[in-house]
C-alpha positions as CSV (number, residue, x, y, z in Angstrom):
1,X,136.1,65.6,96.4
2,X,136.3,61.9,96.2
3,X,134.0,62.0,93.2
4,X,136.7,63.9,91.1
5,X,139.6,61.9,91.9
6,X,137.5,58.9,91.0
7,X,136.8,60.5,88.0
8,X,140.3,61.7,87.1
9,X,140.8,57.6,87.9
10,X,138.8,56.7,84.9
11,X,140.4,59.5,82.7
12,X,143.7,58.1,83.7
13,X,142.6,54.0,82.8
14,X,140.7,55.7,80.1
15,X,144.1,57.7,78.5
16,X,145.9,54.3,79.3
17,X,147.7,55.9,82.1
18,X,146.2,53.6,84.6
19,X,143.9,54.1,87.5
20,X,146.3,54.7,90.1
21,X,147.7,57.7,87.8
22,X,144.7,59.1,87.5
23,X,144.0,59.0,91.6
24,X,148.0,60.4,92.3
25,X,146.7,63.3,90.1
26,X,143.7,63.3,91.5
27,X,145.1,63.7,94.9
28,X,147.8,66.4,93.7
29,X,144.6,68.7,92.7
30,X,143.6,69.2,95.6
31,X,146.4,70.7,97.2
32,X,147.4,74.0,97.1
33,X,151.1,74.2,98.0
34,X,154.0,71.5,96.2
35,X,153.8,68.1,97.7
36,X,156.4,65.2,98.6
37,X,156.3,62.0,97.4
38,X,156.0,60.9,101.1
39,X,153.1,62.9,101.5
40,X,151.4,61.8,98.4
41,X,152.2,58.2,99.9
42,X,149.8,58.8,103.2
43,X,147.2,60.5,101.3
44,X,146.5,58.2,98.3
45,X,147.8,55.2,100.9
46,X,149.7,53.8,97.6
47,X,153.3,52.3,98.1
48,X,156.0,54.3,97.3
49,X,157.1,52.0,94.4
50,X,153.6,52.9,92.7
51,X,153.8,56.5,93.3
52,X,156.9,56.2,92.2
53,X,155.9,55.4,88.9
54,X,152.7,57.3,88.6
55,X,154.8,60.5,89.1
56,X,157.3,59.4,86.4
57,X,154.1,58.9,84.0
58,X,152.5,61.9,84.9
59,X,155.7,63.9,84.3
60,X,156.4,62.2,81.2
61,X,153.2,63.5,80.0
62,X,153.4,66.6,81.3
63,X,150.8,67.0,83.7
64,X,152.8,67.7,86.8
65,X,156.0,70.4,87.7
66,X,158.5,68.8,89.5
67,X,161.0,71.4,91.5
68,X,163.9,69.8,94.3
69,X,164.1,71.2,97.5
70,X,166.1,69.9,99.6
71,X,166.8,66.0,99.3
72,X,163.2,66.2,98.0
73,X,161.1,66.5,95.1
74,X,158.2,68.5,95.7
75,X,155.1,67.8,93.2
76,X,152.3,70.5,91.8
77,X,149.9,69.8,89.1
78,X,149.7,71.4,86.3
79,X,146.0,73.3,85.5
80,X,146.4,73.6,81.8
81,X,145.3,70.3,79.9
82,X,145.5,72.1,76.8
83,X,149.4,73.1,76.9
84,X,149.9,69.5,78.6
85,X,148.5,67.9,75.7
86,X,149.9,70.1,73.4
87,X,153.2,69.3,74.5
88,X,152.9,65.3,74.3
89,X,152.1,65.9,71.0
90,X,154.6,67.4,69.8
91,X,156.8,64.5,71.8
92,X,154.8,62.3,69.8
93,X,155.9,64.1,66.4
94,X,159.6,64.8,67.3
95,X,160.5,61.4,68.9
96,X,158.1,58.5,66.9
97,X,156.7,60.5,63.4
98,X,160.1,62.0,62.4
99,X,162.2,59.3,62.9
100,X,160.6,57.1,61.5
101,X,159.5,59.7,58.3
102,X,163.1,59.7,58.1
103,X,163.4,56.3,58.3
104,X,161.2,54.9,55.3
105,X,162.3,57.9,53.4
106,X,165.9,56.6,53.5
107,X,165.4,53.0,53.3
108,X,162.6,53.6,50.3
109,X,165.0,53.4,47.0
110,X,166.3,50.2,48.9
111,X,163.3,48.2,48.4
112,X,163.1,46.3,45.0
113,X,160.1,44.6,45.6
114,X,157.3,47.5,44.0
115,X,154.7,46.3,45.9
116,X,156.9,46.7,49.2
117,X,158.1,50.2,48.2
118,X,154.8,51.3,47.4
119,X,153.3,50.7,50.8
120,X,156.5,52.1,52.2
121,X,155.5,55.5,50.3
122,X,151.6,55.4,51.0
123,X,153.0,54.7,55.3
124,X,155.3,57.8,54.5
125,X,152.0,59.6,52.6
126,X,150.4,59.1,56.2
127,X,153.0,59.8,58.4
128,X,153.0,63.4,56.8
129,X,149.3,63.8,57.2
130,X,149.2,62.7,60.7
131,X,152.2,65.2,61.2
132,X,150.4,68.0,59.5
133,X,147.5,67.3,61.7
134,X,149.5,67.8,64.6
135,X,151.0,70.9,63.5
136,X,147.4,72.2,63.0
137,X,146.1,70.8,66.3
138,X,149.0,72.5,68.2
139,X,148.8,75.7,66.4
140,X,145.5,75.9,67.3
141,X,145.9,74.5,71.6
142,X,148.6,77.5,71.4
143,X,145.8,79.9,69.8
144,X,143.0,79.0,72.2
145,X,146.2,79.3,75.0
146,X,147.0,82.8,74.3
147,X,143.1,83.9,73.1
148,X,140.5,84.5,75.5
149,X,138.3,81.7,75.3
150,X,134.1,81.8,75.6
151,X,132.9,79.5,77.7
152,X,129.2,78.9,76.1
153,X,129.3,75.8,74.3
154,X,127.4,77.7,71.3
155,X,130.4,80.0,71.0
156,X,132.7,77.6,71.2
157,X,131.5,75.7,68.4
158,X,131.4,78.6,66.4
159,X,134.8,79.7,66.9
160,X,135.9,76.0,66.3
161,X,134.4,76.6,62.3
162,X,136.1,80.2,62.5
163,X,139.5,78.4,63.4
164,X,139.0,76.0,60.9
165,X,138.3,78.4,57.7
166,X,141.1,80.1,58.7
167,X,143.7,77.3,59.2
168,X,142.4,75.8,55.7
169,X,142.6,79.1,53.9
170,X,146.6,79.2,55.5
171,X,147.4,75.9,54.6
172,X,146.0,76.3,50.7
173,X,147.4,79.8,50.7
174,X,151.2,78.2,51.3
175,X,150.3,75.2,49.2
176,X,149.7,77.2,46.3
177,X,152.8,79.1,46.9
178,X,154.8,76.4,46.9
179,X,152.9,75.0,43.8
180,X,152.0,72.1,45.4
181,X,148.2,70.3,45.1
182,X,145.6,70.9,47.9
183,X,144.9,67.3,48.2
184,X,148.4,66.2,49.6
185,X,149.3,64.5,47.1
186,X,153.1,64.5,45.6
């Protein structure tokens, strides 16, 4: 038991989380009903402060289900990494890509300096390719969510080329619909 919340420690400092994160959702794995913050307090021995704002961090990325009852929050962990991540990535592309898409798309024709407006369009260039990635990336989190999933690693990577093919043969397919070029380029 203590090996996995150490571990789940390191993902958390790994995923810049921080430690302590990593050990609150650690400690909420292991239970099996909702817990209070006051409870997650005597088991981690963390002050209530920290846990605090480990549970706003690990709510923020999804990773735990808050429900009141009572005067109290109770806490449960949520199993499913994929959706989790899934879901803070598509945060990331509503509330950081888009604006700011929008953003250097609007304030482009300002610019007068070329040089300027050109490495405003080759930033807004990237900005829709890191979007596009994360439309694929969900599509396919959602895919391997509703999809039974095989479990040796031989299959997996197999199905990995299989999602690929197919996503690339979509994207081209409504590229050339639209009459646009398969290499992104406007």
């Amino acid at each position: 038991m203590q090996e996995v919340v150490d571990s789940l420690a390191k993902i958390g400092k790994h995923w810049d989380l921080g430690e302590s994160v990593g050990r609150v959702w650690g400690f909420l794995l292991f239970k099996s009903c909702p817990v209070t913050q006051r409870e997650i307090e005597e088991g981690t021995g963390y002050s209530r402060g920290l846990i605090s704002r480990c549970l706003k961090m690990l709510e923020m990325t999804d990773r735990i289900e808050v429900r009141r009852e009572g005067q109290e929050n109770h806490y449960t962990i949520k199993t499913s990494l994929t959706e989790s991540f899934g879901e803070m990535l598509k945060r990331f592309s509503t509330e950081i890509l888009n604006p700011m898409s929008e953003l250097l798309s609007e304030n482009m024709d300002k610019i007068e300096d070329a040089k300027v407006r050109e490495t405003f369009r080759t930033l807004l260039h990237e900005y829709k390719k890191l979007y596009l990635a994360i439309l694929i990336f969900t599509g396919i989190i959602e895919d391997i969510n509703v999809n039974a999933l095989a479990t040796d690693m031989g299959d997996l990577e197999e199905y990995g080329v299989t999602v690929n093919i197919e996503y690339k043969e979509e994207y081209e397919q409504k590229n050339d619909n639209k009459g646009g070029s398969r290499n992104g380029n406007e």
